[in-house]
N, C-alpha and C positions, 0 to 999 in steps of 0.2 A: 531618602534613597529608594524606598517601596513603592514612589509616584513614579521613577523613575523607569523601575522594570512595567510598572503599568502600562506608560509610555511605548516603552517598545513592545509590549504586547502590543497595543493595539495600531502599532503601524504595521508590526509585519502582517498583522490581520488581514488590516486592509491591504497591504501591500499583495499579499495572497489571493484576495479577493479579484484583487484588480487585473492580475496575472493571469488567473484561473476564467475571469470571466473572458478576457479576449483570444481563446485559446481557440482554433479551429475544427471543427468536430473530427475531421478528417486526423489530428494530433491526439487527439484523444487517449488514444489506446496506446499508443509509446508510452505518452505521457504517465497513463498508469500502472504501465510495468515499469518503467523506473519509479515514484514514487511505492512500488511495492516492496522494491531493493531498499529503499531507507527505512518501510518499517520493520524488516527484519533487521536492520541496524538498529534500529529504538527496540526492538524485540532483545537483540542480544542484551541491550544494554540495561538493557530493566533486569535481565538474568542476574548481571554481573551486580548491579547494585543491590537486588536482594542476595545474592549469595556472600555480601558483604556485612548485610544487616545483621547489627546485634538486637534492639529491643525490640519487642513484640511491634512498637507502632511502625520503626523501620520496616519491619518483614511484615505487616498489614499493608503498607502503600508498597512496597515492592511486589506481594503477593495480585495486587491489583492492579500493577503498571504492567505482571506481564499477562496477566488477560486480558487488559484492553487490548494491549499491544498483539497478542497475538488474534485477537478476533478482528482488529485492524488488517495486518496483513492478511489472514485468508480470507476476509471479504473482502480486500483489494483484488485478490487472485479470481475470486467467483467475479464479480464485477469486472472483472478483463477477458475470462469466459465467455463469458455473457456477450460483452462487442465484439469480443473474435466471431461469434458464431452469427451476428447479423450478417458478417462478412462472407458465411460462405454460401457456395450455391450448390441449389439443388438436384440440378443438372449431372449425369453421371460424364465423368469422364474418359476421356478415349486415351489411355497411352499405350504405347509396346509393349509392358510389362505386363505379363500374365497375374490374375488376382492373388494366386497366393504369395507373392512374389511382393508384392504393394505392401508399402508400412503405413501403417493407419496409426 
């Protein structure tokens, strides 16, 4: 049965792999604001499984799924910063709107 799960590991791997390589740079950055929404779903969920652990080894891997987990998510968020802002330009803008008046 443990060949088993190996098995699907390692299709959805590649399956991941394969998805993620023919992605268009232009999808990029959607693409990883929503995978940043699923790890604060893996973030909740590691919450909720260690807030359920009784022995010390469940609340050690709980304790460590949620700092992966949440160093995942906010270096998804920095890494989505980051292509937002190749995106912008330097150029100041011309609108109707007086400066103080602008939300930055």
């Amino acid at each position: 049965m443990d060949l088993f799960y190996l098995y699907i590991f390692m299709l959805a791997a590649i399956t991941g792999y394969e998805v993620i390589a023919r992605v268009p740079v232009i999808l990029h950055t959607p693409l990883m604001s929503g995978s940043n929404f699923v790890h604060g779903v893996v973030l909740v969920g590691a919450m909720v499984a260690l807030g359920h652990a009784v022995t010390p080894l469940e609340q050690t891997i709980g304790f460590v799924a949620v700092l992966l987990g949440a160093a995942n998510a906010a270096g998804g968020y920095v890494v989505t910063e980051r292509m937002l802002a190749m995106f912008r330009s330097d150029r100041p803008t011309t609108s109707a709107m007086p400066d103080a008046e602008r939300v930055k």
